[in-house]
Backbone as CSV, one residue per row, in Angstrom:
resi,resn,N_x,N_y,N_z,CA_x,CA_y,CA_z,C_x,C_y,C_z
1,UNK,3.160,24.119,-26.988,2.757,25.273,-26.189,1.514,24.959,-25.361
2,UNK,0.354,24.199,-26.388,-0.660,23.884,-25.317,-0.432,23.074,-23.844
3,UNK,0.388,21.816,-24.439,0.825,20.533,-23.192,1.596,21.716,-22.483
4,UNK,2.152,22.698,-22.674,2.853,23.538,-21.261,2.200,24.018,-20.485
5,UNK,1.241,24.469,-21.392,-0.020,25.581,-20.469,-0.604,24.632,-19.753
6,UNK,-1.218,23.294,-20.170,-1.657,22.665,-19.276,-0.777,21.923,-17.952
7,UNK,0.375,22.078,-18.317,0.769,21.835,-17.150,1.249,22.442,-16.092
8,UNK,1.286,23.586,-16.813,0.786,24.816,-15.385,0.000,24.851,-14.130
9,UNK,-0.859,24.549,-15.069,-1.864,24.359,-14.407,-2.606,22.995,-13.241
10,UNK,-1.694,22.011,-13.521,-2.067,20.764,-13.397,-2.656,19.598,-13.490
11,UNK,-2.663,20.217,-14.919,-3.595,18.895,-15.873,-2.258,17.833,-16.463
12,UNK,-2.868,16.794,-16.703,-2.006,15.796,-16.842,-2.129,15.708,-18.199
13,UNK,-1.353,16.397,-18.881,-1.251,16.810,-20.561,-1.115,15.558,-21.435
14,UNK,-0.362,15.080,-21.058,-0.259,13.624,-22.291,-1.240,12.869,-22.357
15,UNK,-2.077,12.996,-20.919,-3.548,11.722,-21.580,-4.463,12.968,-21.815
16,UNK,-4.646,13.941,-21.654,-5.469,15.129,-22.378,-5.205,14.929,-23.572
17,UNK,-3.772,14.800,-24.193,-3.696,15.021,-25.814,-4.136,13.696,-26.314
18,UNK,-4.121,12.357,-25.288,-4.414,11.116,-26.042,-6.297,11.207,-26.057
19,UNK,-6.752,11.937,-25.113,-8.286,12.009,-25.180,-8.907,12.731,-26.420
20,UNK,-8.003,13.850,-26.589,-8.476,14.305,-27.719,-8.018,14.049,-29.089
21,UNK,-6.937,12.916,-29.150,-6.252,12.441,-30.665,-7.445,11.297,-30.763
22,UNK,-8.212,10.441,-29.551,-9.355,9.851,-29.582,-10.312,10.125,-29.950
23,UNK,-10.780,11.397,-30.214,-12.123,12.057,-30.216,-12.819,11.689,-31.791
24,UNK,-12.083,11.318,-32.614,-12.322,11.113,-34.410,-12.985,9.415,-33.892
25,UNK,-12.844,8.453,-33.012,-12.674,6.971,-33.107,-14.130,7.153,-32.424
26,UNK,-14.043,8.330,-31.534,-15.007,8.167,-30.458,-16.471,8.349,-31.302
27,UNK,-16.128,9.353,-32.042,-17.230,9.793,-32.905,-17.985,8.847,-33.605
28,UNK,-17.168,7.903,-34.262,-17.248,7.167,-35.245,-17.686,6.002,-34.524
29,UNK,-17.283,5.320,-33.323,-18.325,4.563,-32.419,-19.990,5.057,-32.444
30,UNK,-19.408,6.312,-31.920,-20.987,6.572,-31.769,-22.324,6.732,-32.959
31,UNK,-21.521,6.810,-33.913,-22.573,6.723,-35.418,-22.713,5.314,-35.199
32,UNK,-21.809,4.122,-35.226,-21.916,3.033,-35.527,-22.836,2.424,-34.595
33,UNK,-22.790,2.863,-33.462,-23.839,2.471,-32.332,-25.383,2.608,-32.365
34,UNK,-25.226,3.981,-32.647,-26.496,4.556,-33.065,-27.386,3.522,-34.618
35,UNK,-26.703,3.868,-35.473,-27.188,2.543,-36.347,-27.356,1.652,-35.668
36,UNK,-26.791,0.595,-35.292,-27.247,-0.719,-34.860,-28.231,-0.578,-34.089
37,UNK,-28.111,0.549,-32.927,-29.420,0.535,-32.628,-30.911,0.888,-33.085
38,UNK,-30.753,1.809,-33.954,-32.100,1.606,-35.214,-32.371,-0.045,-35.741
39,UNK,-31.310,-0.660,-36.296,-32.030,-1.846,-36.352,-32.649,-2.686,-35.472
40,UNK,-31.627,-2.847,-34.256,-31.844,-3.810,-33.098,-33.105,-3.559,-32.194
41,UNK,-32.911,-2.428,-31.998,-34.153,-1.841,-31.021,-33.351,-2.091,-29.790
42,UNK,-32.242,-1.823,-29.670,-31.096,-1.986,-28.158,-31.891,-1.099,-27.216
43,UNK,-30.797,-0.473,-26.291,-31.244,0.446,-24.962,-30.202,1.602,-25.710
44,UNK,-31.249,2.827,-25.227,-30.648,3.980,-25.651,-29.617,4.588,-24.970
45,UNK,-29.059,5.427,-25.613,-28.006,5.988,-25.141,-28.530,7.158,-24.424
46,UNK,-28.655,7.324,-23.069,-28.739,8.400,-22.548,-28.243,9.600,-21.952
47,UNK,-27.087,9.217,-22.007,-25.621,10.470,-22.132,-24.685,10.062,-22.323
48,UNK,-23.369,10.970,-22.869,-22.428,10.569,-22.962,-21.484,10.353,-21.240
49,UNK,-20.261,9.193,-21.695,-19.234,9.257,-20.642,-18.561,8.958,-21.320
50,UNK,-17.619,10.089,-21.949,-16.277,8.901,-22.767,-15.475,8.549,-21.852
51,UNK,-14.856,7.514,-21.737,-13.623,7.358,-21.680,-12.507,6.723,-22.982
52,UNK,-11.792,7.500,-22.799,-10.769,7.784,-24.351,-9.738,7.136,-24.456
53,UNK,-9.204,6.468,-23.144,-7.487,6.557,-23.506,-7.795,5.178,-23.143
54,UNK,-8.735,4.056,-22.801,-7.723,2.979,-22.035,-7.539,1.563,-23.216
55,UNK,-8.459,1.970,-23.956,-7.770,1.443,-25.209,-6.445,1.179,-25.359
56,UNK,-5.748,2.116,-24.925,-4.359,1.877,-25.162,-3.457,1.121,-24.238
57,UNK,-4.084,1.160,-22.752,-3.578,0.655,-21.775,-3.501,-1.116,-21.774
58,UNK,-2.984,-1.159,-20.598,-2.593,-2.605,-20.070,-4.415,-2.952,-19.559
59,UNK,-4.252,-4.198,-19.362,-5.321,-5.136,-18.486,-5.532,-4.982,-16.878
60,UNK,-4.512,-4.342,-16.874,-4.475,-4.186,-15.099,-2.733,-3.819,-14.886
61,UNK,-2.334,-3.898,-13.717,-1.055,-3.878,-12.740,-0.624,-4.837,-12.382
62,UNK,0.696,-5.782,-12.598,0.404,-6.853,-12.100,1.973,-7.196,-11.634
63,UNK,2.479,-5.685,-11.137,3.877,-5.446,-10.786,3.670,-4.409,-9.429
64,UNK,4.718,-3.513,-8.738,4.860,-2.797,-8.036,4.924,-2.942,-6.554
65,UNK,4.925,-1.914,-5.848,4.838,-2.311,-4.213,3.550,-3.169,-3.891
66,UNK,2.588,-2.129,-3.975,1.264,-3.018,-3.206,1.097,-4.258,-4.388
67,UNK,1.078,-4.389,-5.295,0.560,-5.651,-5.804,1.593,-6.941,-5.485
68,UNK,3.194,-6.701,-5.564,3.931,-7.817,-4.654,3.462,-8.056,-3.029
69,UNK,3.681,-6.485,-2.365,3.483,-6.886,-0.721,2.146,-7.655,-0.805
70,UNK,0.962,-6.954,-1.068,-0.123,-7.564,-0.558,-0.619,-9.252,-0.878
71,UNK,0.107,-9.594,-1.779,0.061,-10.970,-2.210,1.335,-11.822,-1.084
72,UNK,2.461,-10.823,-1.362,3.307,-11.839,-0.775,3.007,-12.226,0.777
73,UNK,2.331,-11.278,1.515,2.719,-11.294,3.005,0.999,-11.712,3.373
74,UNK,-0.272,-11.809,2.099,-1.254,-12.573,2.325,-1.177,-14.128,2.307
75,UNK,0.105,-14.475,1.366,0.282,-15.701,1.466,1.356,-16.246,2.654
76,UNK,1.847,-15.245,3.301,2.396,-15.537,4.579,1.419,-15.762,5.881
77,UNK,0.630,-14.993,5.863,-0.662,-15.138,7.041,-1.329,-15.995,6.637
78,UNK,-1.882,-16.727,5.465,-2.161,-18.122,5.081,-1.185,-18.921,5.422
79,UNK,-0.550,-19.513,5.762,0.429,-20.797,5.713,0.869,-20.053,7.184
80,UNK,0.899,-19.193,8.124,0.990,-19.089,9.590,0.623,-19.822,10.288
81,UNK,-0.831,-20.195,10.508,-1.510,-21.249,11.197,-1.719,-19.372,12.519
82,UNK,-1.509,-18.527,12.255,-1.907,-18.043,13.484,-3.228,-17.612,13.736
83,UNK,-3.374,-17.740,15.600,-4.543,-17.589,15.986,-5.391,-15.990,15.539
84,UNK,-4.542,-14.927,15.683,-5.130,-13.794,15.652,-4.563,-13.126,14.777
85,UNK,-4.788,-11.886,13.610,-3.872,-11.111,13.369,-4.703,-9.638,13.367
86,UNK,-3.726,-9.145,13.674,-3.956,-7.660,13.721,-3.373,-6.818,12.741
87,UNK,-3.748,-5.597,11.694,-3.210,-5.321,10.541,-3.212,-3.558,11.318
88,UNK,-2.326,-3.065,11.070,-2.198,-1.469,10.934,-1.984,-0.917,10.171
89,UNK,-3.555,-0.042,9.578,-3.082,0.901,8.638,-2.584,0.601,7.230
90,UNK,-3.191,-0.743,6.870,-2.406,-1.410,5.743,-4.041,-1.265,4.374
91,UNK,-3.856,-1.242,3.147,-4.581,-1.343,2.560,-5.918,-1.887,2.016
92,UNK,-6.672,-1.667,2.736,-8.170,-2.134,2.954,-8.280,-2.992,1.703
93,UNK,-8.633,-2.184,0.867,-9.093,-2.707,-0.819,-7.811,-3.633,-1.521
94,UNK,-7.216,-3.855,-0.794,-5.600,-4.859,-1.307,-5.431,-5.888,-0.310
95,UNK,-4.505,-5.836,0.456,-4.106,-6.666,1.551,-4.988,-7.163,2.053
96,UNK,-5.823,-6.307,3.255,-6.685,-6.769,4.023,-7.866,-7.789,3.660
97,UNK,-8.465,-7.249,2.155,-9.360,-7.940,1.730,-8.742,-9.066,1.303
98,UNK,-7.619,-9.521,0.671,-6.873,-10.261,0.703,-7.487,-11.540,1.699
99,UNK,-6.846,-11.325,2.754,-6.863,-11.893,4.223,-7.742,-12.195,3.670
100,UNK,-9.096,-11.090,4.234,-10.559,-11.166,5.163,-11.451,-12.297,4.013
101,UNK,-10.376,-12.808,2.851,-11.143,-13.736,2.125,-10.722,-15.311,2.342
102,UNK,-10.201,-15.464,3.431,-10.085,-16.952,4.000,-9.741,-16.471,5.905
103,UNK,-9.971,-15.485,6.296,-9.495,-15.628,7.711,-10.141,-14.184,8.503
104,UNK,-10.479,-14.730,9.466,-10.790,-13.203,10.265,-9.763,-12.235,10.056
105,UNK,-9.597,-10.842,10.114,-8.617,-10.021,10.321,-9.239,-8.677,11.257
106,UNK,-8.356,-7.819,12.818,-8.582,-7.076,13.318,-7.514,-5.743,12.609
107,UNK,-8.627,-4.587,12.015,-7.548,-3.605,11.378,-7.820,-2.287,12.713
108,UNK,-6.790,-1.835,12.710,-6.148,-0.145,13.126,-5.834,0.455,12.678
109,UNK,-6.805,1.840,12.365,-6.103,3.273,11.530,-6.904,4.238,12.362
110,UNK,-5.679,5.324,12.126,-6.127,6.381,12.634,-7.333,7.429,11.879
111,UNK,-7.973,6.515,10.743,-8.152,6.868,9.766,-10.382,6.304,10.660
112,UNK,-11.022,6.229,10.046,-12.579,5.555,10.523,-12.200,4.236,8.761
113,UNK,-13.013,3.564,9.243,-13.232,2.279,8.318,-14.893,1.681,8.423
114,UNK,-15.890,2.035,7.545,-17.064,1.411,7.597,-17.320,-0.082,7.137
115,UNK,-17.113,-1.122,7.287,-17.084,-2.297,7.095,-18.375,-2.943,7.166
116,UNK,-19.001,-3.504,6.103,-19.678,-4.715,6.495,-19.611,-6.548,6.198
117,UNK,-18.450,-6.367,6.392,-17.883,-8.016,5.994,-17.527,-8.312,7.230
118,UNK,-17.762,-9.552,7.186,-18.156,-10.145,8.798,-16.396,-10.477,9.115
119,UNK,-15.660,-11.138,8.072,-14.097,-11.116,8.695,-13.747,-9.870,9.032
120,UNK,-14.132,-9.131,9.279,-12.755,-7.294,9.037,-13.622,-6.604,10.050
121,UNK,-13.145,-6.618,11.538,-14.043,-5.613,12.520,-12.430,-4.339,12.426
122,UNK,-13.087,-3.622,13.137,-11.928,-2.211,13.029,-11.671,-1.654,14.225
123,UNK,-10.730,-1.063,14.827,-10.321,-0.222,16.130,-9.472,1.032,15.059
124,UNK,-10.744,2.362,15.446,-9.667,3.569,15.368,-8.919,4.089,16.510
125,UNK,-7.565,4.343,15.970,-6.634,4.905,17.411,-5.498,5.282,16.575
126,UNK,-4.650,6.235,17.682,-3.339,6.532,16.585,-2.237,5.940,17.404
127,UNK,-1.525,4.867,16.659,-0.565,4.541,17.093,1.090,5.364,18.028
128,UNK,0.517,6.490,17.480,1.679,7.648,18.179,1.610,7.808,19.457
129,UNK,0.330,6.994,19.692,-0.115,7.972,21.371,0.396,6.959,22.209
130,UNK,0.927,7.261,23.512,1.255,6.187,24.309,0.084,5.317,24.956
131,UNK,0.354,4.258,25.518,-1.332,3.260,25.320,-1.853,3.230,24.267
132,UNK,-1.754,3.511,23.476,-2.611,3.294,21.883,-3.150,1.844,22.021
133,UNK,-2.402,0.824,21.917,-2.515,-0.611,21.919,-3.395,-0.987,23.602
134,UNK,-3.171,-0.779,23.898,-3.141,-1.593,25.762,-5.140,-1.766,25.532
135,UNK,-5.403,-1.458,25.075,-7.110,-2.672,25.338,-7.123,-3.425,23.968
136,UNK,-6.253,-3.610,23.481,-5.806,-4.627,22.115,-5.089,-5.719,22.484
137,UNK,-4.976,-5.934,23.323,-3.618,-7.340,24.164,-2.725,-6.969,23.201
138,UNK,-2.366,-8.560,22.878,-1.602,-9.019,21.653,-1.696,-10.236,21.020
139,UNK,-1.054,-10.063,19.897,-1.387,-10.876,18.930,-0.124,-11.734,18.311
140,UNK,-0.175,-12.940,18.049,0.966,-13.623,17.512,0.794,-13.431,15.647
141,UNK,0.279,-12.308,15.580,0.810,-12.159,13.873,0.427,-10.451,13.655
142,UNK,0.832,-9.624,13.762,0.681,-7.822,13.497,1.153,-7.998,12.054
143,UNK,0.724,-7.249,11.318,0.815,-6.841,9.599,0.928,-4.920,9.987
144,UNK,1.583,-4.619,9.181,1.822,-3.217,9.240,2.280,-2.799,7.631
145,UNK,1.782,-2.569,6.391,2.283,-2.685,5.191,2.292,-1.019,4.700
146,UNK,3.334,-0.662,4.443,3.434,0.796,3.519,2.506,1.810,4.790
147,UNK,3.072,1.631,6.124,2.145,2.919,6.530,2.810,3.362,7.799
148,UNK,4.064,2.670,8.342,4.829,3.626,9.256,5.761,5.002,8.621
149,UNK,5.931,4.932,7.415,6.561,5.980,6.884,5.728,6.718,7.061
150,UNK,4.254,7.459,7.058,3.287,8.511,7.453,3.283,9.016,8.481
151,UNK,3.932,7.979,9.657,3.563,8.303,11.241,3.881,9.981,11.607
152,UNK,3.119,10.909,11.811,3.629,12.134,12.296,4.066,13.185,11.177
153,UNK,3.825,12.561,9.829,3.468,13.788,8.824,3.017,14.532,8.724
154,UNK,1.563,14.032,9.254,0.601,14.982,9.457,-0.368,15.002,8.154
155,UNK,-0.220,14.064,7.086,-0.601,13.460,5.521,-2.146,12.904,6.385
156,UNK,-2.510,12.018,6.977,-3.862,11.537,6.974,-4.448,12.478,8.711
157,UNK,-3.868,13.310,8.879,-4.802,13.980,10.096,-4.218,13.709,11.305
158,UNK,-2.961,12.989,11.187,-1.767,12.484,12.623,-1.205,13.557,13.178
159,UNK,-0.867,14.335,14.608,0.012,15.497,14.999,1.194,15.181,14.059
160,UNK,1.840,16.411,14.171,3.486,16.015,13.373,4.260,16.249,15.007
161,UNK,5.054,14.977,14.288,6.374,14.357,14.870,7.288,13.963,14.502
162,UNK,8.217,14.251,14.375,9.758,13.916,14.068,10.144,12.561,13.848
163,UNK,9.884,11.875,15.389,9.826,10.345,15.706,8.956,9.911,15.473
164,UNK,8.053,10.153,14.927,6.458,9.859,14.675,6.819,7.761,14.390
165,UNK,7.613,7.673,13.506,7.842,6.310,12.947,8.825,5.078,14.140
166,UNK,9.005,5.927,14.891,9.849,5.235,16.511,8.683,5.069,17.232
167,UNK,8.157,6.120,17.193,6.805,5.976,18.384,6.105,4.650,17.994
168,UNK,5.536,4.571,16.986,4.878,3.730,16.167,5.175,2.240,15.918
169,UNK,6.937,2.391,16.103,7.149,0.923,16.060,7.403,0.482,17.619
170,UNK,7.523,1.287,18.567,7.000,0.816,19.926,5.868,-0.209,20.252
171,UNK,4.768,1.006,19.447,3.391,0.318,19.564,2.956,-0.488,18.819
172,UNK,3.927,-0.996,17.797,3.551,-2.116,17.015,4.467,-3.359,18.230
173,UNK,5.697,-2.507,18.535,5.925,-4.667,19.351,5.478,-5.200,20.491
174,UNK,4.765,-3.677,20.997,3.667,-3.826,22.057,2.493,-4.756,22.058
175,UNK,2.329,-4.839,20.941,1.096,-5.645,19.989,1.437,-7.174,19.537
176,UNK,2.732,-7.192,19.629,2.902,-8.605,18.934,3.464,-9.513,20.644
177,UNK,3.141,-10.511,20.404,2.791,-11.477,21.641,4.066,-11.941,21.294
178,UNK,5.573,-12.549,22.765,6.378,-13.517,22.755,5.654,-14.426,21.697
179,UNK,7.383,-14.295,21.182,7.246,-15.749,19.886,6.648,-15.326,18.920
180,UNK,5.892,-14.058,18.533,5.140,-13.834,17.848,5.437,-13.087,16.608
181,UNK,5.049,-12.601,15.024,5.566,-12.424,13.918,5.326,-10.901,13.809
182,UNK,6.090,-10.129,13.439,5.821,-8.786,12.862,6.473,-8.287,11.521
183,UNK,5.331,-8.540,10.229,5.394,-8.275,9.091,5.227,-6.940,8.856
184,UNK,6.194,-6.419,8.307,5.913,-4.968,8.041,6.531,-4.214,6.658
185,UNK,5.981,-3.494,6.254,6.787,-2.880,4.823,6.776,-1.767,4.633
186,UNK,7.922,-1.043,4.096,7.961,0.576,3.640,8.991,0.815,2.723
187,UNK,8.965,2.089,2.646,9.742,2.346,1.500,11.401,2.574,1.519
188,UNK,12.586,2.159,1.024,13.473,1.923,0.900,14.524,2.447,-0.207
189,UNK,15.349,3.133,-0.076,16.563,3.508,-0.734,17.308,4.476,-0.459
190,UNK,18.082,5.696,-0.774,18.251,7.102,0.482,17.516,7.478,0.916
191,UNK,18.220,7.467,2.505,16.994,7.983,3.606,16.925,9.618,3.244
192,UNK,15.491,9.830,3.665,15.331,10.916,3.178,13.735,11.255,3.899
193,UNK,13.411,12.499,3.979,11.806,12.268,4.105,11.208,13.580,3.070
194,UNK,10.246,13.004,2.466,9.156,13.764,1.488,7.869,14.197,2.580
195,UNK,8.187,15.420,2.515,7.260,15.795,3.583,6.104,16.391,2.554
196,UNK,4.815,16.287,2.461,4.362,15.360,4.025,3.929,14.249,3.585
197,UNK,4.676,13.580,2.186,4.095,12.102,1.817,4.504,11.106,3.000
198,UNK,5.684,11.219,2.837,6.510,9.868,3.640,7.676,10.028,3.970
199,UNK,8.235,8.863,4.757,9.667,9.085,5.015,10.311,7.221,3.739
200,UNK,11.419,7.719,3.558,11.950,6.759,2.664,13.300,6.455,3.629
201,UNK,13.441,5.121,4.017,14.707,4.221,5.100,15.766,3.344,4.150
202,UNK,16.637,3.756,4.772,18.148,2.613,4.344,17.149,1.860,4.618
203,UNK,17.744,0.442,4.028,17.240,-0.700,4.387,17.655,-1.380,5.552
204,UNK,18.833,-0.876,6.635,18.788,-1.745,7.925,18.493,-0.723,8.761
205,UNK,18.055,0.360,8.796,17.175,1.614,9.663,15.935,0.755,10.275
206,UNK,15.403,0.228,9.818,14.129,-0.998,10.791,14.431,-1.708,11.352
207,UNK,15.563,-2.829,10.826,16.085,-4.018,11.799,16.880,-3.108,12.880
208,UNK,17.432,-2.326,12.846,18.392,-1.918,13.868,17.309,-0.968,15.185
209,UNK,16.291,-0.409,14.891,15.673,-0.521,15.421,14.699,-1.041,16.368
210,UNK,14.509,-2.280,15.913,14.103,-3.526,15.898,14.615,-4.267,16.827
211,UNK,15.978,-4.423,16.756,17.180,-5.439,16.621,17.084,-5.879,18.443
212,UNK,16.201,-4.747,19.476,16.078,-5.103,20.749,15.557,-6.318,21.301
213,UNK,14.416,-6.695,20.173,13.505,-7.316,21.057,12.728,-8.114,19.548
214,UNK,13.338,-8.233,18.501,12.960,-9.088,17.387,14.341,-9.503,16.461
215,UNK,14.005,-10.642,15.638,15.210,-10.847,14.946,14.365,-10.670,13.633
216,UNK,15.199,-10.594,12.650,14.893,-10.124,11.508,14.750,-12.206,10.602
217,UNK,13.735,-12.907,10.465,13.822,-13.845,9.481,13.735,-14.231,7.833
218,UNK,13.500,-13.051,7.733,13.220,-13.272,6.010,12.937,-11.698,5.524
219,UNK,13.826,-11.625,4.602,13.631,-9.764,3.666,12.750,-9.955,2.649
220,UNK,12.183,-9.008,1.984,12.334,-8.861,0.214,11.813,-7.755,-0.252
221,UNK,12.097,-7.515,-1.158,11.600,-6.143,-1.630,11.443,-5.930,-2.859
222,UNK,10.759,-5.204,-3.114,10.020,-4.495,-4.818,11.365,-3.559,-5.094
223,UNK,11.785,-3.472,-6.321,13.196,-3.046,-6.794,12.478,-1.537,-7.872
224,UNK,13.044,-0.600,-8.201,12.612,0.302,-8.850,11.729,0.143,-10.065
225,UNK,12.376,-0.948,-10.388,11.259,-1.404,-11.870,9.837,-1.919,-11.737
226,UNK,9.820,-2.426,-10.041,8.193,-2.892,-9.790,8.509,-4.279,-9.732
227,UNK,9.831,-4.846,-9.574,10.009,-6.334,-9.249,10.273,-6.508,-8.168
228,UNK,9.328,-8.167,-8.301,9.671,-8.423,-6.722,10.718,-9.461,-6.124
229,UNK,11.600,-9.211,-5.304,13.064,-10.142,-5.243,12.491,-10.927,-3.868
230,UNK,12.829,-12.062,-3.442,12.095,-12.835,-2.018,13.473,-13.262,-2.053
231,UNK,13.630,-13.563,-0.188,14.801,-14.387,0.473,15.790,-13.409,0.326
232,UNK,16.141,-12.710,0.426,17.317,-11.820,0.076,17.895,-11.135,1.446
233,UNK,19.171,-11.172,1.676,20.606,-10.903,2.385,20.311,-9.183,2.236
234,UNK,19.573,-8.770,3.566,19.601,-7.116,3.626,21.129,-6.535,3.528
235,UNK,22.010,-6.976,4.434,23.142,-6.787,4.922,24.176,-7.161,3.587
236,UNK,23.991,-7.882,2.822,24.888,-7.828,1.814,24.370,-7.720,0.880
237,UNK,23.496,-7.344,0.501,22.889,-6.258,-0.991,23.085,-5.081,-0.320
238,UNK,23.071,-4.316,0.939,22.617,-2.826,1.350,23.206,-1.941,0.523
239,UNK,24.652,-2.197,-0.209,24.806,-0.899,-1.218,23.947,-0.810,-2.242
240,UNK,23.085,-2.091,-2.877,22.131,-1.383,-4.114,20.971,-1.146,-3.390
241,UNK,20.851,-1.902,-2.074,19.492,-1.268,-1.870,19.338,-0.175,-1.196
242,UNK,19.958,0.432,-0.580,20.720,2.236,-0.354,20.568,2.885,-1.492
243,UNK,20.715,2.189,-2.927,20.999,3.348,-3.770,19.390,3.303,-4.686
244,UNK,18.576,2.457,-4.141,17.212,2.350,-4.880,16.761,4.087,-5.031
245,UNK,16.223,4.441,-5.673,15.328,5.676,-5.626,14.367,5.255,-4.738
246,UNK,12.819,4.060,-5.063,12.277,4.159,-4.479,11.608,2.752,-4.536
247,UNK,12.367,2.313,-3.339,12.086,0.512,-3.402,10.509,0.212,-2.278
248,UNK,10.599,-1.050,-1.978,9.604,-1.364,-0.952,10.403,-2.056,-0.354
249,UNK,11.008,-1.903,0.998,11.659,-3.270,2.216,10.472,-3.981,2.435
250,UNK,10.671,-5.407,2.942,9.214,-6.404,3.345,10.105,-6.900,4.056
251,UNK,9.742,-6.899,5.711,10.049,-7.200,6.754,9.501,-8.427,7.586
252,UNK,9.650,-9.412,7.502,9.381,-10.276,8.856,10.176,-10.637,9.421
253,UNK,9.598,-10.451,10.932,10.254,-10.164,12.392,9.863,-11.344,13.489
254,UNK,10.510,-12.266,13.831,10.150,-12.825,14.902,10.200,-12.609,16.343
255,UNK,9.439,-12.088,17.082,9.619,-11.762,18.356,10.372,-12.162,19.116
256,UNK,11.379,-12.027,20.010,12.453,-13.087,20.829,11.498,-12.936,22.453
């Protein structure tokens, strides 16, 4: 009855009940602490902060979308040899830093970014708008990871638009220079859109889009369980990957 009430409300009941099935261990730390520090002469305790539950947890994440993409497609812009890359809207504290720890990187969000690391300068703009790009030239390597599904939600402060995610991939091949690579990733299995998280794509809804003015060289994608599959045949897996709940596509695109 309690875990219901709290979830009425929107408390996240099962680690509430693990915080407080903790509270006997927690206690019992804190006597034991307290002693030692009478003998030792340590540093005092000057307030409490429990934290209760991670005892129980893992060491970290070391599965899912962002922890495959941002590794896989950092070790693609390593072994590029390219001159410039430009990232949109892709995960600062993951990916980007990634990069910005062996290579310059130029990021775009419609979002502000305070930076003081000398690899990672920033351009805010919203890719929806026409000219968005045009005092950006182009670049022979664009990164775009987990963030055209937002375009025109209206989720980070974007107008809403329908096409919001067409507009967007305009202005991404606007950006990528003849000959040049466009890595990109989103989410994958029935199309569908969760408004106002995201939109979720068949898996050949991008290449066919695409299909004008890039060829598609290499797939892979994070599978429901948080695995990551590389080299993989979009076109002849598309019935399981159609039927994902909620996969990650990883796209690289060579410019024609």
């Amino acid at each position: 009855m309690i875990i219901k009430f709290l979830k009425m409300f929107g408390f996240d009941a099962p680690k509430m009940a693990q915080s407080i099935g903790a509270l006997p261990r927690f206690l019992s730390d804190y006597r034991h602490l307290k002693a030692q520090q009478a003998t030792l002469g340590a540093l005092a305790i000057e307030r409490f902060y429990p934290v209760l539950t991670e005892r129980n947890e893992s060491s970290g994440n070391a599965n899912g979308h962002y922890f495959h993409q941002d590794l896989l497609v950092a070790q693609k812009v390593f072994g590029s040899g390219a001159d410039r890359v430009i990232d949109v809207g892709s995960r600062v504290d993951g990916f980007v830093a990634h990069v910005a720890s062996f290579r310059k990187i130029e990021v775009v969000d419609i979002r502000g970014l305070t930076s003081c690391h000398d690899n990672i300068s920033f351009l805010r703009c919203d890719l929806m708008q026409d000219g968005a790009t045009e005092s950006l030239g182009q670049s022979d390597l664009v990164t775009c990871l987990h963030v055209l599904e937002h375009f025109g939600l209206g989720r980070y402060g974007d107008p809403i638009a329908a096409d919001g995610h067409i507009k967007g991939l305009r202005n991404l091949e606007r950006l990528v220079a003849p000959g040049g690579r466009l890595i990109l990733s989103v989410p994958i299995g029935s199309e569908r859109v969760e408004f106002n998280a995201h939109r979720v794509f068949a898996c050949g809804t991008i290449p066919s889009l695409l299909s004008h003015v890039f060829e598609l060289t290499d797939f892979a994608y994070v599978d429901d369980s948080g695995d990551l599959h590389t080299s993989v045949d979009h076109l002849g897996e598309k019935d399981r990957l159609d039927s994902l709940r909620f996969g990650c596509g990883i796209y690289d695109f060579h410019k024609l």
